[in-house]
C-alpha positions in Angstrom: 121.6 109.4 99.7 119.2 107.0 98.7 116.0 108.4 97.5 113.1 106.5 95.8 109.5 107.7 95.6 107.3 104.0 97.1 103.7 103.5 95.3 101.1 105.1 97.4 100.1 101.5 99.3 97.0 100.0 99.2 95.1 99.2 102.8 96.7 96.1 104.2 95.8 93.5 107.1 98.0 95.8 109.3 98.9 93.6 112.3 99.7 96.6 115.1 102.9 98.6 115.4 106.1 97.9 117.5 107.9 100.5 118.8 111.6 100.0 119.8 113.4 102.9 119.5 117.0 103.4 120.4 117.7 107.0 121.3 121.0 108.9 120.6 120.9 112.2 121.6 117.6 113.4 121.2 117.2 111.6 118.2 114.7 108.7 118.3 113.1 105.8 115.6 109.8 104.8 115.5 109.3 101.3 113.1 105.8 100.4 112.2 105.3 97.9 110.3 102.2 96.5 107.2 101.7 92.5 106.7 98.9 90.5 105.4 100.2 88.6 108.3 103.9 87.7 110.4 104.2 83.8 108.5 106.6 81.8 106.7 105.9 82.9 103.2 104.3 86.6 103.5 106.1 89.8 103.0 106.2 92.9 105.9 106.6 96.2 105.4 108.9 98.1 108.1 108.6 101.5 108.1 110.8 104.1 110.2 110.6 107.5 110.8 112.9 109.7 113.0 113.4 113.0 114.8 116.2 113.9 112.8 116.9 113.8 109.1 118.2 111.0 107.7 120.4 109.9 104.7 120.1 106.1 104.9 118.1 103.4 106.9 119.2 99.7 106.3 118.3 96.3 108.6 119.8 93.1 109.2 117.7 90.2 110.1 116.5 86.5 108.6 119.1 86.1 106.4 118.5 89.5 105.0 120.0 92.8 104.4 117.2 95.1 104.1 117.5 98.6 102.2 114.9 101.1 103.0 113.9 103.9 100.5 112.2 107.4 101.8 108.9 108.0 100.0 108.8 111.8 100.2 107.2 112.2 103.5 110.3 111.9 105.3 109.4 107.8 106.0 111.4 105.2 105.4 110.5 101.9 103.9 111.6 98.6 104.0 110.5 95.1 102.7 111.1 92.1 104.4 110.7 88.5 103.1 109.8 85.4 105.6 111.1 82.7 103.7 108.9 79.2 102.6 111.0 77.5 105.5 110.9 80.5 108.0 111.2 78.2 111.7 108.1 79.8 114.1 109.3 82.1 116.4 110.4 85.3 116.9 113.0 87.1 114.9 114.5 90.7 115.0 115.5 93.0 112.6 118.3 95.5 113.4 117.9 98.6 112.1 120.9 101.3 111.4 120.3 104.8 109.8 122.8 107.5 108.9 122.3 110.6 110.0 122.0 113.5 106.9 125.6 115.0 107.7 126.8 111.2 107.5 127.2 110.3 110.9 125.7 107.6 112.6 122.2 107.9 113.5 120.2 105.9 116.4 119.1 102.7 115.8 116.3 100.1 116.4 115.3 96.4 117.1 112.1 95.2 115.1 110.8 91.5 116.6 108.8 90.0 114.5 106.9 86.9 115.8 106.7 84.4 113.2 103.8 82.3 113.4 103.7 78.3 112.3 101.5 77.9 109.1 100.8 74.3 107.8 100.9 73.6 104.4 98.3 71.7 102.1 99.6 69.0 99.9 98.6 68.6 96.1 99.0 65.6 94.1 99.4 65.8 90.1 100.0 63.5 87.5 102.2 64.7 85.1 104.7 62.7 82.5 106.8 60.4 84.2 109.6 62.0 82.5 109.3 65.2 84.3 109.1 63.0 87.7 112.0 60.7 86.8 114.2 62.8 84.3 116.4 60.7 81.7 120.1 60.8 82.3 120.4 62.7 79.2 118.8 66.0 81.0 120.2 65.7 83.8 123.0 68.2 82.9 121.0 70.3 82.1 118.6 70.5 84.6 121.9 71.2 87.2 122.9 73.9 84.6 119.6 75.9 84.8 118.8 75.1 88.3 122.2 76.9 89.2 121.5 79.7 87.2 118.2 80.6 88.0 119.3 80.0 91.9 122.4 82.9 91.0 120.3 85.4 89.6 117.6 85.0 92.5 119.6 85.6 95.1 121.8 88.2 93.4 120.4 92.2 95.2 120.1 94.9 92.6 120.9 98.3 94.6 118.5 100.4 93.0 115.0 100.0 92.7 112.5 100.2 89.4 109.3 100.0 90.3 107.5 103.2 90.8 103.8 101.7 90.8 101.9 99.5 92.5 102.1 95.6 91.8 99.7 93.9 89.4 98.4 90.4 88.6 100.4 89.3 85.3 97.1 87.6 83.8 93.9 88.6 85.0 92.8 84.4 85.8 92.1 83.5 89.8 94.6 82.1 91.5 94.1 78.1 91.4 97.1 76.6 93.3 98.3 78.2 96.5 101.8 78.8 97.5 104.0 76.6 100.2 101.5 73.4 98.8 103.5 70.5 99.4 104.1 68.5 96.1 103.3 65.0 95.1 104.3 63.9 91.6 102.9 61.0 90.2 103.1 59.5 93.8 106.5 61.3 94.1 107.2 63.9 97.2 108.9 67.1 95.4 109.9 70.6 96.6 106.9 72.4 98.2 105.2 75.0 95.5 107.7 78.2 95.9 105.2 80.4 93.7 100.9 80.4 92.7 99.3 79.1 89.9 97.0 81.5 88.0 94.2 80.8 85.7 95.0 81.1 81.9 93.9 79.3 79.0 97.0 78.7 76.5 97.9 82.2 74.4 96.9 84.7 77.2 98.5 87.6 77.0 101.2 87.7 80.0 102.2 91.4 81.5 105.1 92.7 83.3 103.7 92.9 87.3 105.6 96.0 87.6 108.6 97.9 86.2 112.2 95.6 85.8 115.2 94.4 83.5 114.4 90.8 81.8 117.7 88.9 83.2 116.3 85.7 81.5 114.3 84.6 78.8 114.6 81.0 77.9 113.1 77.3 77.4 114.2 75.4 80.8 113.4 71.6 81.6 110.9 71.8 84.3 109.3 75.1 83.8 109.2 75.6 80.4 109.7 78.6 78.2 110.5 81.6 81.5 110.7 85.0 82.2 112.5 86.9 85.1 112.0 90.2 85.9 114.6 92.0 87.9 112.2 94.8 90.1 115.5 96.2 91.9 116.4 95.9 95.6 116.1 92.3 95.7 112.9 91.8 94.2 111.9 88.8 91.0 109.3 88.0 89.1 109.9 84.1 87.7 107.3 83.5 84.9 106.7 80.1 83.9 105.6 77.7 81.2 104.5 80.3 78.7 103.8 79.3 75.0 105.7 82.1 73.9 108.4 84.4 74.8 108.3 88.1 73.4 111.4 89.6 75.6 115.0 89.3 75.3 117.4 89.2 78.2 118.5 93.0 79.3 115.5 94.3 78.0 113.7 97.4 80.8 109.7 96.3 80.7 107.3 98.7 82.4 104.1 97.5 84.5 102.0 95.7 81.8 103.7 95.3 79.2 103.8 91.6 77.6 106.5 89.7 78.1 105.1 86.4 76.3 101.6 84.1 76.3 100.8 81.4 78.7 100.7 77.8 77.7 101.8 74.2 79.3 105.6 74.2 78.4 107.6 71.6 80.8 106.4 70.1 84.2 102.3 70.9 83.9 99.2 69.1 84.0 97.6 71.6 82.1 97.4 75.2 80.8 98.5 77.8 83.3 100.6 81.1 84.7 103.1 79.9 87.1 104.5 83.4 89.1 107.0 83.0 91.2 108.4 85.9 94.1 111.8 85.6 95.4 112.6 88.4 97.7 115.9 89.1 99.3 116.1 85.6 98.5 113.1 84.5 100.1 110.7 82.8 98.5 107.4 84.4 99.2 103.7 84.7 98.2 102.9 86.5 95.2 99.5 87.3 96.8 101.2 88.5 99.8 103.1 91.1 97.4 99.8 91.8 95.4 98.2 92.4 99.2 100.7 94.9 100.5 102.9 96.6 97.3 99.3 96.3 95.0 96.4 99.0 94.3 
């Protein structure tokens, strides 16, 4: 039986509640759901409660394979991410549950309508080298590009977070997420994460509870941290001036894991925090917006 206690959720944009249950018996789901908003990029909250007890919800939908964890009050909740390149339209999420003596329980369909959001783009001057690498790098770059990609996409079963979500420097955000990025003249990958304000040896704190499963000086992004927040959930710091983890180390919501700076691709001082989710690449603010105080 899976059971996690949630954070007590702050107030989000809630955008209505679907209700599809499937009955079995006299057994019945209802699925709610919390989003800032139902958009390529944003996070939404599914939650499910039942007529009968249950020992285990899980969904299938975007890619995705969704755990839900019961938060005490006999409700079940699950966190959906709607990837950076999420097509418009609408999707469904199919939801199974066990039942608390182990059989099957009923089940449920969640559609979620994904609306199309256009993206700003951002030009920046950086060095060339960081545009155009030398063939030297290039190894490397494949090398740490592969293993970043493995440990993002790689689901921890268990979940460590206990408390809400919290800005790792207290700066404003300065570059939005999903910008599409021009490089010296150069198109590049759209901006997977958001840029936070931070002058060079600000303190940077854990966003919430997690394993450090890397903790080292990359090409492009500089010296990096990545949490591990359990069920899918990251936390990719970049281009800090200092690093004061190690890899395998448990950090708890605020506590440092290194100082900001302008180590690899920047145009200046800065907190780069990215959110991969299930996967999906997603908003930090979105997370801040729904998992937050």
């Amino acid at each position: 039986m899976i059971r996690h206690l949630l954070p007590v959720l702050a107030p989000a944009l809630a955008l209505g509640v679907c209700l599809a249950p499937v009955a079995r018996g006299q057994d019945a789901l209802e699925v709610t759901r919390r989003a800032r908003a139902v958009a390529p990029g944003e996070i939404v909250e599914l939650v499910v409660t039942s007529s009968s007890p249950l020992a285990a919800v899980t969904g299938e939908g975007f890619g995705q394979r969704v755990v839900f964890v019961e938060d005490g009050a006999g409700r079940w909740r699950g966190l959906v991410g709607l990837d950076l390149n999420t097509p418009p339209g609408p999707g469904v999420m199919t939801i199974s549950t066990l039942l608390a003596g182990g059989a099957p329980g009923p089940g449920a369909r969640e559609v979620l309508d994904v609306q199309q959001k256009v993206f700003p783009t951002r030009h920046v001057t950086v060095d060339e080298s960081y545009v155009n690498p030398p063939a030297a790098v290039l190894a490397r770059i494949e090398r740490e590009s592969k293993r970043v990609q493995a440990i993002l996409t790689g689901v921890t079963p268990s979940r460590h977070w206990t408390d809400p979500f919290a800005p790792p420097v207290p700066g404003q955000s300065i570059s939005s997420f999903g910008r599409r990025s021009v490089f010296n003249g150069q198109p590049r990958s759209p901006h997977s994460g958001t840029d936070f304000r931070a002058a060079s040896g600000t303190p940077v704190k854990a966003p919430n509870r997690g394993r450090v499963v890397l903790a080292e000086d990359q090409y492009f992004s500089g010296n990096v941290v990545i949490i591990d927040h359990g069920l899918g959930m990251y936390s990719f710091l970049a281009h800090l001036s200092k690093i004061s983890v190690e890899e395998g180390q448990v950090v708890d919501r605020g506590a440092g894991v290194g100082l900001s700076g302008a180590t690899g691709r920047v145009s200046g001082p800065h907190l780069h925090w990215t959110v991969r989710l299930n996967g999906a690449r997603v908003d930090p603010l979105s997370v801040l917006e729904i998992l937050g105080k």
